[in-house]
C-alpha angles and dihedrals in degrees: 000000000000118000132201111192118185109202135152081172080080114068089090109105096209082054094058106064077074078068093052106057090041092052084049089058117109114274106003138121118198137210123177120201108203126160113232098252138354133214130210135140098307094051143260107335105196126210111280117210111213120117104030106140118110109026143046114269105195112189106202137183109270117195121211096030113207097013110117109198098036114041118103137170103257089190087056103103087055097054090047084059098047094037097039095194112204081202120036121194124197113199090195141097107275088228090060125102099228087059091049093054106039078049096053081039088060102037072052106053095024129013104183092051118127097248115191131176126201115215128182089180098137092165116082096234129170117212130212114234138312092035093045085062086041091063099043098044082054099051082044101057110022125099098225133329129219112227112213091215131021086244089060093057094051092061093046083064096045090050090055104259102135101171133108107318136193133178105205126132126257104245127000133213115289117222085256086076102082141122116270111201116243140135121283103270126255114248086032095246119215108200132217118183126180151052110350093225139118106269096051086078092230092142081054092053106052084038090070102031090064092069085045109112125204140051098314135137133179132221118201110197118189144057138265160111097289090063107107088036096056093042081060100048087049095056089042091058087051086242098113107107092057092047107093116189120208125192115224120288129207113276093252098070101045083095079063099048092043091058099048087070141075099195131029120187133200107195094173123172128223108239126197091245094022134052124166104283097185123333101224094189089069099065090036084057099039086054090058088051096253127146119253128214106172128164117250094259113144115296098005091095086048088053102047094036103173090332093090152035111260116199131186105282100247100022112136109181089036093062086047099066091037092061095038091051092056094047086054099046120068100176090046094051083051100048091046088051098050085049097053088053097056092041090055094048092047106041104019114037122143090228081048087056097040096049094046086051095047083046092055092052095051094052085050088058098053095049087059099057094058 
């Protein structure tokens, strides 16, 4: 069984031992499609080379860098023919161009070719055209689709699109991602780590952390447009000297910077067009064995599941007392992160991941053959 994934997804090293392990199931060959570099809010990320054995990593042209809906791979159609996938699996909304056309590339070149799209969209949303026709074209013509959340697929059936159909993240937690026993930090340090935009929920955050008492810091770790802004609203709230900000670091060392903290916390804000579709920092976090506090944004409450402390997404002085009371809680801090742990080793591990997706392109094969 030969598979083409097409992922930019993937040019994140710690992504790729997902690759790995796929590549290292029975009967498979693996390509991998992935642009050299991709930009959004928090900058240009470049390919990262990590975890490369066992499969083909083909680093191809991409047009229209950073723009979600319309990029696309114009040298596709060439590696189709060269690579000839039996299974082709698009890692990309079904409403965006570069899905129709690596789609139309493969009915082209193979028509009897297993085709699957991944979507996250957990926000039922209707597009103008093209990308309306995009989407449709693409239910039409596809073999299955994963849903990255079980509200996505929802939406996938609402929308009509009535094939094969599995709810199963994107990627899961490598075993890099795991507690490394240390003592409880001086001052005690609550973690954020992601986009600084407004959706993220960060000026939430430090809103409620300046009524917060006790020997605490915080260490934002990301890019983004909100930067400057948030360094400002720090140093208004009279917070700013305990507010640490951390540019991105590579993939590999995220292990080390969760377990630098005792507390993470994932203030996201519902959007008219966005709302939280995963939150992959919380299982990250939870595998290292830290407590979680997250709004209840969409699929935050899924994630932490009974591992965490959920507070109304823009509550203020909600957030507040839920940080104050684990900073003031050793044993609680203690009991939430042994439970994470468990939680991220039994839902989402990245084994777990790899052997749901295998699953799907096998029954993909055998469909084919009928």
């Amino acid at each position: 069984m030969r598979v083409l994934m097409l992922s930019k997804a993937c040019i994140v090293g710690q992504y790729q031992t997902k690759l790995t392990l796929l590549a290292a199931k029975p009967n498979l060959a693996l390509a991998v499609v992935v642009p050299p570099a991709w930009r959004d809010e928090r900058g240009t990320m470049t390919l990262e080379r990590k975890h490369t054995s066992g499969y083909d990593l083909i680093v191809a042209p991409i047009r229209f860098n950073g723009h979600f809906h319309l990029h696309y791979y114009p040298t596709l159609a060439k590696i189709l023919d060269q690579v000839q996938p039996d299974v082709l699996h698009i890692d990309e909304e079904p409403y965006n161009l570069a899905t129709y056309l690596a789609l139309r590339a493969m009915r082209r070149l193979n028509r009897r070719a297993r085709i699957l799209f991944f979507s996250w969209q957990n926000i039922s949303r209707h597009y103008p055209p093209p990308f309306a026709w995009f989407e449709q074209m693409v239910y039409r013509n596809v073999d299955a689709a994963i849903a990255g959340n079980a509200e996505a697929a929802k939406i996938l059936r609402q929308k009509g699109f009535a094939k094969p159909l599995c709810v199963i993240p994107q990627f899961g937690v490598p075993m890099a991602f795991q507690p490394i026993p240390r003592a409880h930090s001086t001052p005690l340090t609550i973690g954020y780590a992601g986009r600084l935009v407004r959706e993220k929920g960060i000026e939430v955050l430090l809103r409620a952390l300046a009524t917060v008492s006790g020997n605490w810091q915080l260490k934002i770790l990301g890019s983004g447009p909100l930067f400057a802004s948030l360094e400002q609203l720090a140093r208004s709230l009279q917070i700013g000297a305990r507010i640490h900000f951390m540019p991105w670091v590579a993939s590999e060392e995220m292990p080390q910077f969760y377990n630098s903290l005792d507390l993470l916390v994932v203030p996201s804000l519902t959007q008219p067009n966005w709302k939280e579709q995963f939150g992959r920092v919380i299982m990250e976090a939870m595998a290292c064995g830290v407590p979680v506090i997250g709004s209840d944004s969409g699929e935050i409450p899924n994630v932490l599941g009974d591992a965490g402390i959920v507070v109304t997404e823009g509550n203020i002085s909600a957030l507040a007392t839920a940080i104050q009371e684990l900073i003031q809680d050793d044993a609680r801090r203690q009991a939430l992160g042994a439970r994470g742990v468990e939680r991220a080793r039994t839902l989402f591990s990245e084994q777990r991941v790899v052997d749901e997706t295998y699953a799907l392109y096998v029954q993909l094969m055998e469909q084919g053959k009928k």
